[in-house]
N, C-alpha and C positions, 0 to 999 in steps of 0.2 A: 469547656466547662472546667473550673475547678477544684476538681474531687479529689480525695485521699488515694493515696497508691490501693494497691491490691489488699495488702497483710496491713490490716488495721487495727495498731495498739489502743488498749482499752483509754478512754478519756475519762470514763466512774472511777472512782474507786475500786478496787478491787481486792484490796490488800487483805482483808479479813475472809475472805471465801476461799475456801479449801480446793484444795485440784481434785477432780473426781480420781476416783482410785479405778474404773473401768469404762471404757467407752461407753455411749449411750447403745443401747436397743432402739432400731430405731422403729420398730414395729409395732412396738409400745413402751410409752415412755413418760415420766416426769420431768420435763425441761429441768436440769442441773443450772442452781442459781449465773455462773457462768454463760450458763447461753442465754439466758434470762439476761443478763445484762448487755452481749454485747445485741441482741433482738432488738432491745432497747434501741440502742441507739442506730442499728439501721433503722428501724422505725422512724428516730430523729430526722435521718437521711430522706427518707421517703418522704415526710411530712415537710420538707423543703420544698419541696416541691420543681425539685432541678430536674426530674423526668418528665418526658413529653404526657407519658400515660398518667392519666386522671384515677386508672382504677375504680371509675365510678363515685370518686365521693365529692364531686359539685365541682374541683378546681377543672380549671381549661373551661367551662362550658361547651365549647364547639366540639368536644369532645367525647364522648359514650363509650367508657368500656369497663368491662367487665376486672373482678377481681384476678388477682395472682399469687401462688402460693412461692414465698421467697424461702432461703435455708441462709443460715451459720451455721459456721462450723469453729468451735476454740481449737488455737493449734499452737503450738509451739514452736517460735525458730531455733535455730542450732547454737544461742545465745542464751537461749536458756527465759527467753524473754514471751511474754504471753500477747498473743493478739487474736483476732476473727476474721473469716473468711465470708464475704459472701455472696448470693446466687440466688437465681430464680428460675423460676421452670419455666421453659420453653422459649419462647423468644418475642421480645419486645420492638415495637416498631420503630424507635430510635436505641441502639445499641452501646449503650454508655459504656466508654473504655476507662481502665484502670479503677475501677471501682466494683466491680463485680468480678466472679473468675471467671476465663470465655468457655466458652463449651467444649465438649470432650473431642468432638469432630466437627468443622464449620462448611458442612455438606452445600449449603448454600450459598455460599462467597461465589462471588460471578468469576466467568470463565471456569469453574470447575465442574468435574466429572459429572454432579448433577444435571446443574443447568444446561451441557450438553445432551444427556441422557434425556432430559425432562422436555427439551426442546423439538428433539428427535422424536420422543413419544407425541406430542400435542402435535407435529406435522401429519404424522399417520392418523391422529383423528381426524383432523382437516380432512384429512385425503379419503378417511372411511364416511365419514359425515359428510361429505360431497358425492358420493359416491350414492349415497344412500338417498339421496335430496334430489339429485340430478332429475329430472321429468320426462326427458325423452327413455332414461334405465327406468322409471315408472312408470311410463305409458306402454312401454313393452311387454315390461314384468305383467299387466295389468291386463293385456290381451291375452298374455299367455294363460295366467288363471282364470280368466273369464270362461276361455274355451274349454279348460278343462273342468270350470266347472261345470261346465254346461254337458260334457260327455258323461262326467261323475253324476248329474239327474237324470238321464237318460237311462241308463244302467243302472242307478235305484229304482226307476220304471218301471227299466223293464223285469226286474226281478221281484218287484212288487206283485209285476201281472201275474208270473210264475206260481207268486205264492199261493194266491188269489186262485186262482186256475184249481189250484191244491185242492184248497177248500172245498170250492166251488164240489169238485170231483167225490170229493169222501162226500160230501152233504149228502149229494145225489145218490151216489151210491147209498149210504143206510137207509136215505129213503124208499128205495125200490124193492130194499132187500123181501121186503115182508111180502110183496106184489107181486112176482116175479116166481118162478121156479127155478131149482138150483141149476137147472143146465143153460137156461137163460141168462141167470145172475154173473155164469162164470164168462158168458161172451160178451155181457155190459163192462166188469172187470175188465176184458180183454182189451175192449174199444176201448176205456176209459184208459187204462197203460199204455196204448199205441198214443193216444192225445197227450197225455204226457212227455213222451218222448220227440212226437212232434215237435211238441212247446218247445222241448229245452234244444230241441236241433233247432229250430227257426230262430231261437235267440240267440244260440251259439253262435250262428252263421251272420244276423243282423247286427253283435254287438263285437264281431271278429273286429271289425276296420277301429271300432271306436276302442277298442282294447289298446291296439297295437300304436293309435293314435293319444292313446291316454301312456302310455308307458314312453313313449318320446317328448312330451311335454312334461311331464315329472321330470324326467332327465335334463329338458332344457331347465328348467327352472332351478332344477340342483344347480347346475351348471352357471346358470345364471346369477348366481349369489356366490359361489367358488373365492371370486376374487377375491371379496368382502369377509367373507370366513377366514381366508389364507392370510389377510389384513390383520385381522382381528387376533388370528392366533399367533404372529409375527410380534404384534405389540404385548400382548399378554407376555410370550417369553422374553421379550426383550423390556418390559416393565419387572417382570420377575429378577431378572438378570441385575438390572441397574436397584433392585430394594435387596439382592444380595451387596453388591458390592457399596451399597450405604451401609450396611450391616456392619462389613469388613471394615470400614475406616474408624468404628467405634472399638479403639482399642482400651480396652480398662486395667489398670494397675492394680495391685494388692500391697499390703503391707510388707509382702516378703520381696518386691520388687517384681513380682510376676504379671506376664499379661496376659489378656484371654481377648479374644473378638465378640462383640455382642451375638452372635449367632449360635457361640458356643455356651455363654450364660442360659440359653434359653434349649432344655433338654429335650422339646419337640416340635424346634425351630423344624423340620419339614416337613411334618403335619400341617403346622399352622405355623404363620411369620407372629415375630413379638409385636403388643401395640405399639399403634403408631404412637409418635413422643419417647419411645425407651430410648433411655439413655441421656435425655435433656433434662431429667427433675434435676431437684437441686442436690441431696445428697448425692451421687454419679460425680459430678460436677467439682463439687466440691472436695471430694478423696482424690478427687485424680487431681487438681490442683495441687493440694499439701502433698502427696505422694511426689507428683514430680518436682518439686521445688523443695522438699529434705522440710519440713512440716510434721512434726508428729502431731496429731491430730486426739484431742481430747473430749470433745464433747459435741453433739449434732441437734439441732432442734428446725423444727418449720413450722410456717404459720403463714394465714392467708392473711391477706391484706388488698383492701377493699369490696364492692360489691359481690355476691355472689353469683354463680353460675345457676341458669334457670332450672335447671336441671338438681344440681345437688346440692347439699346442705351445708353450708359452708361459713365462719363466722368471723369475722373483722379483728384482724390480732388474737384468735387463736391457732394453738401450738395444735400440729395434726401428726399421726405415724405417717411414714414415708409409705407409698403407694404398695399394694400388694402384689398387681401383675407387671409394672414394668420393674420396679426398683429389687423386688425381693428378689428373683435368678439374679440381676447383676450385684448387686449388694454380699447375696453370698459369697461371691467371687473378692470382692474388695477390699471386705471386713477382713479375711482371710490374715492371719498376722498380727489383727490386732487382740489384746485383750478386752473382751467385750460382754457387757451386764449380760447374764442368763434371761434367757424370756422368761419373765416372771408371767405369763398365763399357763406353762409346763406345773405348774407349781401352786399356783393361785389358790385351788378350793382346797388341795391336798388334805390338807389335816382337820378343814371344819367337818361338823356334824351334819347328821343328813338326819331330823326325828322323824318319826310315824305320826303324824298327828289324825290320822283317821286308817283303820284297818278291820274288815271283815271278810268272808270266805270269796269272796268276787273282787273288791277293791284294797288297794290300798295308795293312799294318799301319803307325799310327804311331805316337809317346809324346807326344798332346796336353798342351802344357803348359796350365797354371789359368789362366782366363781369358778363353779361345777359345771361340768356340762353335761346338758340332759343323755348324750348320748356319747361316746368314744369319739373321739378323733383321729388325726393320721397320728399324731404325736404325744396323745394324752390318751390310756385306755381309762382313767378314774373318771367314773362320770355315776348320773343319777340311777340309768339306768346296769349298769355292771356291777355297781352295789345293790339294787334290789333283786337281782340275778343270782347275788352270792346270800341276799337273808331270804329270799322264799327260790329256796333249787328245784321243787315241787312245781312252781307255777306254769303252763303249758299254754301253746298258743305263741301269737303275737300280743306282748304285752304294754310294750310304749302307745298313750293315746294323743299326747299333745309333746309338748315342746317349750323350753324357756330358754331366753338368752342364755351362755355364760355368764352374764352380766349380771343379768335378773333374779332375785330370788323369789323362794314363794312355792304357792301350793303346786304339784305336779302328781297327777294320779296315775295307777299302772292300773290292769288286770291282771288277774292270777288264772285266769279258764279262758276258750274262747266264746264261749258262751256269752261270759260277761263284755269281752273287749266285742264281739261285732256290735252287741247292744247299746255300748258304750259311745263306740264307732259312731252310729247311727246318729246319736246324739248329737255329739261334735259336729259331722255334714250337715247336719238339718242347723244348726246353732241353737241348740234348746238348752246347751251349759253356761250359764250366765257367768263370765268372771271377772273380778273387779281388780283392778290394779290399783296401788298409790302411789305414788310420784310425787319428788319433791322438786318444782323445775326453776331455775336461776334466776329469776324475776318476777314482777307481780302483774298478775292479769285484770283485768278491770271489770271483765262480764266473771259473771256467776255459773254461767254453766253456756253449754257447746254445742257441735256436732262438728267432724271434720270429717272431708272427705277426699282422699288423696288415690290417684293413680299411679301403684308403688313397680318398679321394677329391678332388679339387681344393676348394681355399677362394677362390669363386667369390667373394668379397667383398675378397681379397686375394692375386689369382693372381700370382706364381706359388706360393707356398705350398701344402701339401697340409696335412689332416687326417684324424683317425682319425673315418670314422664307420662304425658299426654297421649302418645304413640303405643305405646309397648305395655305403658302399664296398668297391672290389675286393679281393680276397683275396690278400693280400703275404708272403713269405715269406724271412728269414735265419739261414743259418748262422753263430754268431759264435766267434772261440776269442781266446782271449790268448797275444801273443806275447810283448810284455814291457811292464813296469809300472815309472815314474817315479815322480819324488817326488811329482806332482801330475797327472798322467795315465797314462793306458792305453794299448798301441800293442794296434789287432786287427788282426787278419786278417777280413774278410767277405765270407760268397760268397751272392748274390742268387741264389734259387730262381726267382722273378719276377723284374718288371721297371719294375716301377710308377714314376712319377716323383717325386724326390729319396727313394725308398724308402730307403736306409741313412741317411741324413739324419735323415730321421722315425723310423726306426727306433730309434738311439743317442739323440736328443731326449726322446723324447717319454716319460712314465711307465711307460707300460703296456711299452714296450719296455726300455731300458738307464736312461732318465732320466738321460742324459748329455750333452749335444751334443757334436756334432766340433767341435774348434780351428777359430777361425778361421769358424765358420759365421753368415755375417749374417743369415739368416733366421731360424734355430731357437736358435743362440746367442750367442754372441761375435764381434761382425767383428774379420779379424786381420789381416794381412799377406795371407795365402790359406786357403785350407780343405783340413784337413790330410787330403783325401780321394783315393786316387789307384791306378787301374784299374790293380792290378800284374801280374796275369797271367791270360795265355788257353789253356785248351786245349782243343783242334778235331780235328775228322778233316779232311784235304783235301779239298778237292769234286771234283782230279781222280785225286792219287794214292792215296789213301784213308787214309795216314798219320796218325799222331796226330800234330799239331803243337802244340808249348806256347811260349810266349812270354814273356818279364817285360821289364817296362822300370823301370830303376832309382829309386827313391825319393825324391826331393829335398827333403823337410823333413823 
């Protein structure tokens, strides 16, 4: 094939766009016109169609597959000269050289420590999976439990008769009692205790052999599986063994020249291993390219490109933050050195306003604006609830009822008693709180009004993000209607049946729902200004007067 070297000078123009003055965040971010342009033209690249992978979008037809999320990175040589780096996550079934950077560790190149480790492990299944299959170790296995279970009925029998016998004895006796005189009653007792004891010698004695015979066939049978356990845990440690020493070949640079092993990026690598894929996204990838090859490295963006994953919500030439559970421990490590943009979410609601738009001796309702979070974080104590903490110090109980994005703004209610919050409670579980969202989502929709309904689960690989799965996820539910339609978007109205997390989010995003995203959404779509999502109104019964109360708080984008 032939493609451009690695460091690829920009072919746009470029001359009027300013160098960013700090690395990107790449956690969240507004793509820097820079990486906007050289996106650009891998794009171009891509749309050549010089890759074997289709990506889903109709070339090859003999071909099906699914989207990939690619990165740049702007960088600088020691020339003082500007170009882009770039990269994809994971790996592609024809490995195109000198046009992409190669991976941080190429674990899978044949004759390597893998594919011997890997080889080594798939014999011992063989040999467990044979073991297990074989018909004459089953037809033995098979006599052995047979008999034993047949001694384990026996012995349920006979201890059933025992019990039975029990019964039988007390019955008798209360019956007699009233019949009988006391010196009588106590020689029926007596007989009635010798039969007892009888019993339990005649059984002890009859179910001796089958005792002694039931404790040697447990033992065979232990025995009998021994191999296949001592197999089994053989492979496990030596599949452990060989997912350290992948771990170890992933060595990652920083800006100060420093390296670390991927096992030490990850602070509770032996609780739990990192996911599988860390260390092959694109930004990984591409710092350790320009690190080792004297690259200062200026600006980072990613974006998927083609189909999406059945699964999650994913959009064609959008710009995405780099992943939270594998990239963020290594990324910590890499950034290290450089000068890099403040996470502007530390920061974000800081200085708007939080009004009261409804407040009485039980409730109080506010119009969180975009940005806040309902609740403290690891890294942020300013949130909805810490300021209504600090203007009613009086209020007692558990006071938080619901929840909104950071994202979202809009109506959020507390209690002040617990009186009010269980009744309140009450409310919310049963869903008798009506509330209305409005949303303004990045295209027009053609039907007038909806229902979706989605099975949402967390994307445990990239929390906080949600996805649609079938399997795992819970049961989501929207009402949607059209209020009015622009030249290039939709304004809805939306009221959540559930409650699920970023539920309308995912809901307007993702296919199977609106295939839309909301304005403004840096997860699912477009980051903007803010996310044009916003809790406009509530209505409730009171918890003491019984009233219906409804609520709006005004619209601000």
């Amino acid at each position: 094939m032939n493609i451009a070297p690695i460091f690829h000078p920009f072919r746009s123009d470029i001359s009027k766009i300013a160098l960013p003055k700090q690395f990107t965040y790449p956690f969240f971010y507004q793509p820097h016109p820079l990486t906007e342009a050289a996106a650009n033209e891998l794009q171009s690249f891509l749309l050549k169609g010089t890759l074997v992978h289709n990506f889903g979008l109709g070339a090859h037809e003999s071909l099906i597959e699914q989207g990939k999320m690619f990165g740049v990175l702007v960088v600088q040589n020691q020339d003082g000269n500007l170009g882009w780096l770039a990269a994809y996550s994971g790996k592609l079934s024809e490995e195109p050289q000198s046009y992409f950077v190669p991976p941080v560790a190429d674990i899978h190149a044949a004759q390597s420590f893998y594919k011997k480790g890997e080889a080594e492990l798939n014999d011992m299944s063989a040999v467990i999976v044979a073991l297990e299959q074989d018909p004459k170790r089953k037809a033995r296995k098979k006599t052995l439990q047979d008999r034993l279970d047949e001694i384990n009925e026996q012995l349920r029998k006979g201890r059933a008769a025992l019990k039975e016998a029990k019964k039988a004895r007390q019955k008798y006796r209360e019956a007699v009692r009233p019949t009988v005189s006391e010196e009588d009653f106590e020689g029926i007792c007596e007989r009635l205790a010798s039969e007892s004891i009888q019993g339990q010698l005649a059984f002890k004695h009859s179910s001796k052999e089958w005792l002694v015979e039931q404790e040697v066939l447990v033992e065979k049978l232990d025995q009998f599986d021994t191999d296949i356990r001592d197999l089994k845990e053989e492979r496990r440690l030596k599949s452990n063994a060989l997912q350290r020493e992948i771990f170890d070949h992933y060595i990652f640079l920083n800006a100060r020249g420093e390296s670390q092993v991927l096992s030490a990026c990850f602070p509770d690598f032996d609780l739990r291993h990192p996911p599988s894929g860390s260390g092959d996204c694109c930004a990984p990838k591409l710092l350790q390219y320009a690190y080792k090859n004297e690259l200062k490295p200026l600006a980072l963006g990613e974006f998927w490109w083609g189909s999406a994953p059945d699964k999650e919500v994913r959009q064609h030439g959008y710009f995405y933050p780099s992943c939270a559970s594998r990239c963020r421990p290594i990324l910590g490590h890499m950034l290290d050195g450089l000068e890099v943009e403040e996470n502007p979410l530390l920061t974000y609601g800081q200085d708007k306003p939080m009004p009261v738009v409804y407040e009485d001796d039980d409730l109080v309702v506010v119009n969180k604006p975009a940005g806040l979070l309902s609740v403290p974080g690891v890294e942020i104590e300013d949130s909805a609830l810490t300021r209504i903490k600090n203007m009613y110090p009086n209020a007692t109980g558990a006071i938080l009822l619901h929840r909104l994005d950071m994202s979202t703004s809009g109506l959020l209610m507390f209690t002040l008693n617990p009186k009010a919050n269980k009744r309140m409670q009450r409310q919310f579980i049963k869903r008798q709180v009506q509330k209305t969202y409005i949303a303004d989502i990045s295209g027009l929709v053609a039907e007038e009004r909806g229902v979706i309904r989605l099975p949402l689960a967390p994307d445990y690989y990239d929390l906080p993000r949600q996805m649609v799965c079938h399997k795992t996820g819970k049961a989501s539910e929207t009402h949607w209607t059209v209020l009015e339609r622009f030249e290039s978007s939709t304004r809805l109205a939306l009221k959540p049946i559930t409650g699920r997390t970023h539920q309308l989010r995912v809901h307007c995003a993702h296919p199977d729902g609106l295939g839309i995203p909301i304005i403004g959404d840096e997860l699912y779509g477009i980051i903007g200004q803010r996310l044009h999502l916003h809790a406009h109104q509530l209505e409730f019964t009171h918890p003491t007067t019984k009233e219906i109360i409804r609520i709006e708080a005004p619209i601000d984008f």
